[in-house]
PyMOL Python script that loads the backbone (N, CA, C, O; Angstrom):
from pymol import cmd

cmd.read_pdbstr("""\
ATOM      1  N   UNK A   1     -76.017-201.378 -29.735  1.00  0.00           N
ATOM      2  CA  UNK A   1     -77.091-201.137 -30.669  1.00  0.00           C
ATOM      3  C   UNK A   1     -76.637-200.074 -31.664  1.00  0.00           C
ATOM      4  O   UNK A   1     -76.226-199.012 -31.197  1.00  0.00           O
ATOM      5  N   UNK A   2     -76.670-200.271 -33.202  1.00  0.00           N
ATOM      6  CA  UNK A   2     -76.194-199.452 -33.713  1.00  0.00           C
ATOM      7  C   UNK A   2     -77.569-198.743 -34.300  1.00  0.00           C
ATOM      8  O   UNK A   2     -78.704-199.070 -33.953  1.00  0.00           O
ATOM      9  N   UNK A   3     -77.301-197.888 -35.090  1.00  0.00           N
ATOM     10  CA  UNK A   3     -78.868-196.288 -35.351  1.00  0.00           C
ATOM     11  C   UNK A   3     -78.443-195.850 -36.415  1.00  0.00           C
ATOM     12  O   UNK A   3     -77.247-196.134 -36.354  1.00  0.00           O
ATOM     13  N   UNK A   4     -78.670-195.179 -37.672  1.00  0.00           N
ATOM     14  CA  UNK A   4     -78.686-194.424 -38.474  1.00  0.00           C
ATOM     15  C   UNK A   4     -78.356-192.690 -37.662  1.00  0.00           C
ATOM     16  O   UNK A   4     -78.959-192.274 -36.673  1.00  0.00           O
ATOM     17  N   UNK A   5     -77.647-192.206 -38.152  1.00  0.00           N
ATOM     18  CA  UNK A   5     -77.601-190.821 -37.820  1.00  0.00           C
ATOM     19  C   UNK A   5     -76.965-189.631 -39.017  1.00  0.00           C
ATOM     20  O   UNK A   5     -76.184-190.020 -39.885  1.00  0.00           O
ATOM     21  N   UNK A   6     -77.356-188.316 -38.944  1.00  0.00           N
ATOM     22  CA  UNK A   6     -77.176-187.340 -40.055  1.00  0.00           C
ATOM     23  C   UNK A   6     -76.126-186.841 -39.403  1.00  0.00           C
ATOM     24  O   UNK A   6     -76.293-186.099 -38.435  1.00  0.00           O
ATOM     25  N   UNK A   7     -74.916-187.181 -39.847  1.00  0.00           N
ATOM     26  CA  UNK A   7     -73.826-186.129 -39.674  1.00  0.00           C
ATOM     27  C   UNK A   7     -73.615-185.050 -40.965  1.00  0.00           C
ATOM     28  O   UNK A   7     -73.545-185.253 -42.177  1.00  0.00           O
ATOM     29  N   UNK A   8     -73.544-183.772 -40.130  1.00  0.00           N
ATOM     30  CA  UNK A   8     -73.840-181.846 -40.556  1.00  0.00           C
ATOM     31  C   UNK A   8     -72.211-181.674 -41.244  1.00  0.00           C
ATOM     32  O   UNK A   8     -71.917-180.798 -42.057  1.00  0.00           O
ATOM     33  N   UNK A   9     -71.296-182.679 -40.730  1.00  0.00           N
ATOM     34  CA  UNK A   9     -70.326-181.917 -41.799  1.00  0.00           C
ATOM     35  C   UNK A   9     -70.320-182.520 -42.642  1.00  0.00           C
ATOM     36  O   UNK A   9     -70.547-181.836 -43.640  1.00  0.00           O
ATOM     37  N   UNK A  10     -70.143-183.749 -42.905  1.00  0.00           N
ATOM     38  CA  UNK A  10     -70.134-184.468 -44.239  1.00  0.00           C
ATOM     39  C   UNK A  10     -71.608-184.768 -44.941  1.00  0.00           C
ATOM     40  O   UNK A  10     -71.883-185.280 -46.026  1.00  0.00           O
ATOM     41  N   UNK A  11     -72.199-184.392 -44.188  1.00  0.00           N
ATOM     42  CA  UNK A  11     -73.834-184.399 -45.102  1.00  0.00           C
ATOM     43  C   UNK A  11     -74.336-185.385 -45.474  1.00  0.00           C
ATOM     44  O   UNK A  11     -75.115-185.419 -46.426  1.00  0.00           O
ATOM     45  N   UNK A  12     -73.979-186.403 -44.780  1.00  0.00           N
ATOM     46  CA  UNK A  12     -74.478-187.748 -45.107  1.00  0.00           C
ATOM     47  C   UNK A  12     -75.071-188.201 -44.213  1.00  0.00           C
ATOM     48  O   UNK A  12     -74.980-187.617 -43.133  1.00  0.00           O
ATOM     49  N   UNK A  13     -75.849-189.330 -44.308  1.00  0.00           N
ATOM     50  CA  UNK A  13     -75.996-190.724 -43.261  1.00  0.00           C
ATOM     51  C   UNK A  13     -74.981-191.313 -42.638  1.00  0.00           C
ATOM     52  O   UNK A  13     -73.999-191.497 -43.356  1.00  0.00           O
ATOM     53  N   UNK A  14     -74.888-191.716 -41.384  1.00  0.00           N
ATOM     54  CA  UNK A  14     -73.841-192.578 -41.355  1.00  0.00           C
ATOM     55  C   UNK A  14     -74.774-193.910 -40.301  1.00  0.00           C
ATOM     56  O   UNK A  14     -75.994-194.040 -40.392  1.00  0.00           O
ATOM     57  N   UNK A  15     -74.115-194.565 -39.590  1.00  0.00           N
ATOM     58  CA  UNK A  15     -74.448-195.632 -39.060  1.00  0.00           C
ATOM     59  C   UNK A  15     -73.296-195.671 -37.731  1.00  0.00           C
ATOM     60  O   UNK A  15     -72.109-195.985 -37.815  1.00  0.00           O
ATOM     61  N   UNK A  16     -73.878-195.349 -36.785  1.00  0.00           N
ATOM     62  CA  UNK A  16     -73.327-195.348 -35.512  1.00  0.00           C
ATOM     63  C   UNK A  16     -73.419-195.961 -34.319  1.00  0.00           C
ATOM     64  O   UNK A  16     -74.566-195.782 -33.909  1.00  0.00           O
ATOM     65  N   UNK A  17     -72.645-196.737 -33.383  1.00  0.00           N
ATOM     66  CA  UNK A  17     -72.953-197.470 -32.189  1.00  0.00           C
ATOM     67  C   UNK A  17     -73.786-196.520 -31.227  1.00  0.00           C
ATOM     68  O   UNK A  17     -73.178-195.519 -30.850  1.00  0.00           O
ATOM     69  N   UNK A  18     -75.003-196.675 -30.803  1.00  0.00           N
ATOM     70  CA  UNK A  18     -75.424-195.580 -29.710  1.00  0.00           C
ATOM     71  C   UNK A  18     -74.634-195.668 -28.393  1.00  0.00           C
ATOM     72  O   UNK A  18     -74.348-196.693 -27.774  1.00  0.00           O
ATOM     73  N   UNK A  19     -74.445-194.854 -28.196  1.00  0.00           N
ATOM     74  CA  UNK A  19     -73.687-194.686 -26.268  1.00  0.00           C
ATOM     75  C   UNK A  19     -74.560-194.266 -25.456  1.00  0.00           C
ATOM     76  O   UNK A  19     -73.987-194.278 -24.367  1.00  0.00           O
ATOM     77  N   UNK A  20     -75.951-193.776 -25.264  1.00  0.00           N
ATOM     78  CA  UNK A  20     -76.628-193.401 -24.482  1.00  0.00           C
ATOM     79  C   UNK A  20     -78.016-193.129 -24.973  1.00  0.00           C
ATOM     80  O   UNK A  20     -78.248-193.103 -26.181  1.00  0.00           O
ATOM     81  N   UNK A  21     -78.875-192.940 -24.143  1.00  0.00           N
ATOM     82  CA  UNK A  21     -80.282-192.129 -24.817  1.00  0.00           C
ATOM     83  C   UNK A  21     -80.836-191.161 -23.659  1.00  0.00           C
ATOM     84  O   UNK A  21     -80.998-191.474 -22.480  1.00  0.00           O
ATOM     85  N   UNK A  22     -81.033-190.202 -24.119  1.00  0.00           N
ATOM     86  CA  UNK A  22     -81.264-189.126 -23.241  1.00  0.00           C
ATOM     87  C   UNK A  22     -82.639-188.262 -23.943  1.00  0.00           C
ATOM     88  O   UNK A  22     -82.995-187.927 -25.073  1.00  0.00           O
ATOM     89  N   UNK A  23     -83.122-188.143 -22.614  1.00  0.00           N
ATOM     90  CA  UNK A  23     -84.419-187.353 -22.395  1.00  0.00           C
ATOM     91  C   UNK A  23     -84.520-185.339 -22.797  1.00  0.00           C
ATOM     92  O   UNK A  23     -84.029-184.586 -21.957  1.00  0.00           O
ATOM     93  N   UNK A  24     -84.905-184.980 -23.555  1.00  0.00           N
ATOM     94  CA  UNK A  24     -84.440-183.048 -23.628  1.00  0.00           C
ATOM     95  C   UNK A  24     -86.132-182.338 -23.100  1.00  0.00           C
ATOM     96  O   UNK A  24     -87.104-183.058 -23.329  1.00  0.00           O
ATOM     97  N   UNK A  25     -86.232-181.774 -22.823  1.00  0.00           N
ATOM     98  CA  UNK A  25     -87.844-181.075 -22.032  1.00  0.00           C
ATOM     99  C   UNK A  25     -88.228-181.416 -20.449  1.00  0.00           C
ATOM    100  O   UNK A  25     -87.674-182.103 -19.591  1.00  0.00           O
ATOM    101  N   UNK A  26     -89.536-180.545 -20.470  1.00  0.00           N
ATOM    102  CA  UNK A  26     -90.347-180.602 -19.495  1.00  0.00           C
ATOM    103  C   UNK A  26     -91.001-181.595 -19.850  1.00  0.00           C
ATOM    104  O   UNK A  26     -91.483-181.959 -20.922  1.00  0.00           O
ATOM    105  N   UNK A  27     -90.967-182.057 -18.692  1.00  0.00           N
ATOM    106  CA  UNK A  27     -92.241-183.589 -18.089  1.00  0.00           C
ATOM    107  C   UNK A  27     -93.603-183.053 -19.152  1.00  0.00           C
ATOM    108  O   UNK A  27     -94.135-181.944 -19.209  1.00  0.00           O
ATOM    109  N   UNK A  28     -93.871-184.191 -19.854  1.00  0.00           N
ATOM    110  CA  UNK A  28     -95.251-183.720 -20.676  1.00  0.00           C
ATOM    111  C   UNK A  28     -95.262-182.970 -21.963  1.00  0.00           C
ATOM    112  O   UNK A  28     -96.175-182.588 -22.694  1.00  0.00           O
ATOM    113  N   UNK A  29     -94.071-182.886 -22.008  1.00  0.00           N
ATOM    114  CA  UNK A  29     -93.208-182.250 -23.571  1.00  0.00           C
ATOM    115  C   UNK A  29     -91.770-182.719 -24.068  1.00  0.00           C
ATOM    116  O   UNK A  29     -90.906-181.935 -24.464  1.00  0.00           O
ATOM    117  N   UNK A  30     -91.653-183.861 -24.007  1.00  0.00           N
ATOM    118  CA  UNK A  30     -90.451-184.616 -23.761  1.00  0.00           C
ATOM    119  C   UNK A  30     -90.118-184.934 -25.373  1.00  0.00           C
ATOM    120  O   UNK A  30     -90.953-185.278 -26.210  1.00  0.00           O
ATOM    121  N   UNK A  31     -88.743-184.741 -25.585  1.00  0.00           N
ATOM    122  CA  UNK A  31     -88.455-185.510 -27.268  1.00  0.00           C
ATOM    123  C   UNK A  31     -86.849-186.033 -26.653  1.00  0.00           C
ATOM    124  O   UNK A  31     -85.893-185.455 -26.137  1.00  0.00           O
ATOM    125  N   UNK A  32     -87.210-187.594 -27.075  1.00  0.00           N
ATOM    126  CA  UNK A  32     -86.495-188.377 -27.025  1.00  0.00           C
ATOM    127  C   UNK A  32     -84.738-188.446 -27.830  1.00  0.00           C
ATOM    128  O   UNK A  32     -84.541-187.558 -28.660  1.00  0.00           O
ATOM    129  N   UNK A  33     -84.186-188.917 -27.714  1.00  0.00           N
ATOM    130  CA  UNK A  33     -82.939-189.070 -28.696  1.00  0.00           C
ATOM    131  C   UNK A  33     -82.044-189.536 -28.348  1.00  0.00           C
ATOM    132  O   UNK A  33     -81.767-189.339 -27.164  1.00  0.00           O
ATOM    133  N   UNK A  34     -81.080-190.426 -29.201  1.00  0.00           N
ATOM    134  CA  UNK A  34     -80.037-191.195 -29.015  1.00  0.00           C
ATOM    135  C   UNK A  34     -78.664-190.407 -29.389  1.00  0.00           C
ATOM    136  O   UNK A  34     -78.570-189.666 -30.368  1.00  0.00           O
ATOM    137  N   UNK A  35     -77.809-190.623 -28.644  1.00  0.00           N
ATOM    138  CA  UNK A  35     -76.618-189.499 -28.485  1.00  0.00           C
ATOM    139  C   UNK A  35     -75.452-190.983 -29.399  1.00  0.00           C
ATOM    140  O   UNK A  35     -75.829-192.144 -29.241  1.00  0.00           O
ATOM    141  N   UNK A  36     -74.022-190.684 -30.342  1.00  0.00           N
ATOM    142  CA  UNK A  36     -73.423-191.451 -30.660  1.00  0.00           C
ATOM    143  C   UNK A  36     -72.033-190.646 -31.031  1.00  0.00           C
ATOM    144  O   UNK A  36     -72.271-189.456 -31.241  1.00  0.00           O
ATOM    145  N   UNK A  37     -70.912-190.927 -31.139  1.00  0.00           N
ATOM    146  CA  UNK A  37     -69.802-190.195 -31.179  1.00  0.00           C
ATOM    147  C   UNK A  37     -69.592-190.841 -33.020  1.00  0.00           C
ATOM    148  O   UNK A  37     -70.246-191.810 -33.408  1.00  0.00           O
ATOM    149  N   UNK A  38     -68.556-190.069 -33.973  1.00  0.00           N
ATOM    150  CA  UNK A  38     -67.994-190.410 -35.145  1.00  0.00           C
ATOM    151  C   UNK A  38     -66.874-191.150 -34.594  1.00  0.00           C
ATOM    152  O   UNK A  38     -66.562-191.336 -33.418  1.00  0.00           O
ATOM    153  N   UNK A  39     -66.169-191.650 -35.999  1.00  0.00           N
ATOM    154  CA  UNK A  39     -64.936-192.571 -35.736  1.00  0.00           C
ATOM    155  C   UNK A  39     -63.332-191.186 -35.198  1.00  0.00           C
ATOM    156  O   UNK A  39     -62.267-191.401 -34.618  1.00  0.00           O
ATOM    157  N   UNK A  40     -64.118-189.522 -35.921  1.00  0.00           N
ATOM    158  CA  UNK A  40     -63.170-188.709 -35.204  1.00  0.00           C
ATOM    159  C   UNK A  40     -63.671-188.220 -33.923  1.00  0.00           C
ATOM    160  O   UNK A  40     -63.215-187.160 -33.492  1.00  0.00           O
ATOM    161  N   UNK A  41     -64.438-188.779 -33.349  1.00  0.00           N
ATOM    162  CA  UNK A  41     -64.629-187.725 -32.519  1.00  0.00           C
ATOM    163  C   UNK A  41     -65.852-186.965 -32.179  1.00  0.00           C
ATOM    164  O   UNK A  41     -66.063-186.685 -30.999  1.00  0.00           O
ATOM    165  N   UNK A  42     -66.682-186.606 -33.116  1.00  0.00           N
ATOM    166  CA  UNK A  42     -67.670-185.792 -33.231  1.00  0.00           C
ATOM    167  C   UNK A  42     -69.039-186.620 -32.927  1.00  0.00           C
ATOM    168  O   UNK A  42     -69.458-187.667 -33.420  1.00  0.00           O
ATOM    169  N   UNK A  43     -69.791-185.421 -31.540  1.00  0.00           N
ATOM    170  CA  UNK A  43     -71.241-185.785 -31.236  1.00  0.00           C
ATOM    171  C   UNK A  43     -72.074-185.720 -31.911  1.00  0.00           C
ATOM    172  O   UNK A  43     -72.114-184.749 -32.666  1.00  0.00           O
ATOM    173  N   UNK A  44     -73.009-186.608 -31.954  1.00  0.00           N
ATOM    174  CA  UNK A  44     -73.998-187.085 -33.082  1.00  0.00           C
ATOM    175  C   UNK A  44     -75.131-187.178 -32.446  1.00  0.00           C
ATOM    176  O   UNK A  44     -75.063-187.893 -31.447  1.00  0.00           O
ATOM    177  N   UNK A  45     -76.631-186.493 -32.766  1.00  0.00           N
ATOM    178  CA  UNK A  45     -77.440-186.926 -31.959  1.00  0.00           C
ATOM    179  C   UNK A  45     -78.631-187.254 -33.308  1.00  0.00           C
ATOM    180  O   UNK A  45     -78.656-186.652 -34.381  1.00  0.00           O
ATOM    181  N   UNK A  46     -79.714-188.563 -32.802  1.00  0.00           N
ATOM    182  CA  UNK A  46     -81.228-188.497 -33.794  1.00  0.00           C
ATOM    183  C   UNK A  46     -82.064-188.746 -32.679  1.00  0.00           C
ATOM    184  O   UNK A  46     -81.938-189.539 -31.746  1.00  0.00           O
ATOM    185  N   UNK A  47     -83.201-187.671 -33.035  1.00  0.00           N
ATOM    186  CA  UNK A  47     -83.942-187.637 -32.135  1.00  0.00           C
ATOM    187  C   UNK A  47     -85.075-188.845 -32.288  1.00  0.00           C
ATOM    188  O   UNK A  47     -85.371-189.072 -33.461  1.00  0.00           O
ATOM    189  N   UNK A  48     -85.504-189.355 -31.662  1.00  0.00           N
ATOM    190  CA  UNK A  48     -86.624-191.163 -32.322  1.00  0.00           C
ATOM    191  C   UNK A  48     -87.992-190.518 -31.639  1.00  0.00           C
ATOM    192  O   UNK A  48     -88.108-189.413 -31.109  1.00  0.00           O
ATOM    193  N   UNK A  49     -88.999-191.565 -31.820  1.00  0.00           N
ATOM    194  CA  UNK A  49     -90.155-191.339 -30.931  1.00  0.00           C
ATOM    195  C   UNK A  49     -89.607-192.549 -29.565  1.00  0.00           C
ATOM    196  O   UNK A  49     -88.665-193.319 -29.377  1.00  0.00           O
ATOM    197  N   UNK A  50     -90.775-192.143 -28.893  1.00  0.00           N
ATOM    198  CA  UNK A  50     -90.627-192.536 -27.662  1.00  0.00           C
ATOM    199  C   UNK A  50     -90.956-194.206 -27.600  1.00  0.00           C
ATOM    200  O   UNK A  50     -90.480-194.770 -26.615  1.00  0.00           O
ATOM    201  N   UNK A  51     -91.564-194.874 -28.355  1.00  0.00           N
ATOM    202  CA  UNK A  51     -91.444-196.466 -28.505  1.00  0.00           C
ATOM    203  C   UNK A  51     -89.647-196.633 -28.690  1.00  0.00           C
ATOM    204  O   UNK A  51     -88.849-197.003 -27.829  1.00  0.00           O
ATOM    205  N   UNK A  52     -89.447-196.331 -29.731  1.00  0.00           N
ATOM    206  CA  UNK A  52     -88.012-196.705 -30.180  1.00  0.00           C
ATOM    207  C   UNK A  52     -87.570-196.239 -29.184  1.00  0.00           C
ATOM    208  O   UNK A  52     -86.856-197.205 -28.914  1.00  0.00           O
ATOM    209  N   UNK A  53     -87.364-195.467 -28.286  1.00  0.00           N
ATOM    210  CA  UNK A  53     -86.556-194.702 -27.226  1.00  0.00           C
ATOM    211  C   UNK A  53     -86.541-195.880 -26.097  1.00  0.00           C
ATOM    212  O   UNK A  53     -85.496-196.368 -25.667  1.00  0.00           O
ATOM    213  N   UNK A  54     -87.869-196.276 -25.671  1.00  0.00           N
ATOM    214  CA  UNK A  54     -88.466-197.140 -24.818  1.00  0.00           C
ATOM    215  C   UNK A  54     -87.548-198.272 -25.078  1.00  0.00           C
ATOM    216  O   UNK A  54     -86.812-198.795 -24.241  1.00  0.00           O
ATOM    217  N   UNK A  55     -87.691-198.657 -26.567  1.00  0.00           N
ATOM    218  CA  UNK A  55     -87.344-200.318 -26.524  1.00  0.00           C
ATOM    219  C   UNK A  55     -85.566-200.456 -26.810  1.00  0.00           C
ATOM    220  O   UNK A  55     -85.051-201.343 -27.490  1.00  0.00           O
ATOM    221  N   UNK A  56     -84.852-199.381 -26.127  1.00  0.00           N
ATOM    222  CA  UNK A  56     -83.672-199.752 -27.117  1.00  0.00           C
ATOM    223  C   UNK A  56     -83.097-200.040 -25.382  1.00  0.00           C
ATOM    224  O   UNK A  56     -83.432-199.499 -24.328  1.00  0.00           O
ATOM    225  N   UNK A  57     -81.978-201.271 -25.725  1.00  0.00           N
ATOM    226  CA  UNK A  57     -81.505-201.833 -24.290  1.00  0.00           C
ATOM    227  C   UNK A  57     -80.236-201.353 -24.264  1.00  0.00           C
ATOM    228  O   UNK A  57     -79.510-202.157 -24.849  1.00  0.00           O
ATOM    229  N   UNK A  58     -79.456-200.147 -23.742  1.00  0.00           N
ATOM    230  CA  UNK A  58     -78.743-199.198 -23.341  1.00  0.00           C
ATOM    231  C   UNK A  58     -78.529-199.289 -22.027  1.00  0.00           C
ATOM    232  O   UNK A  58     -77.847-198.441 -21.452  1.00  0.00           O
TER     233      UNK A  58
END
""", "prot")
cmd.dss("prot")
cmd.show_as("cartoon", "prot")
cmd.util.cbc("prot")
cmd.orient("prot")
């Protein structure tokens, strides 16, 4: 599944394969987000709401 994501050094958009989706908080304060690596190397994260989080098949 590929995602839109803001990569901080080049300041752009890019478009990335997701590798995972991971949960950040306490139970009942939860923000969702999809984790994706660059073509060098570099971790990429966008945080989604929790439908999109829900429906992505990872």
């Amino acid at each position: 599944m590929k995602h839109n994501f803001y990569d901080v050094k080049t300041k752009s958009k890019v478009e990335a394969e997701v590798l995972e989706k991971v949960s950040y908080g306490q139970p009942g304060n939860e923000r969702y987000a999809f984790r994706a690596k660059t073509a060098d190397g570099r971790n990429l994260t966008a945080f989604v709401s929790k439908a999109t989080w829900e429906k992505a098949n990872i």
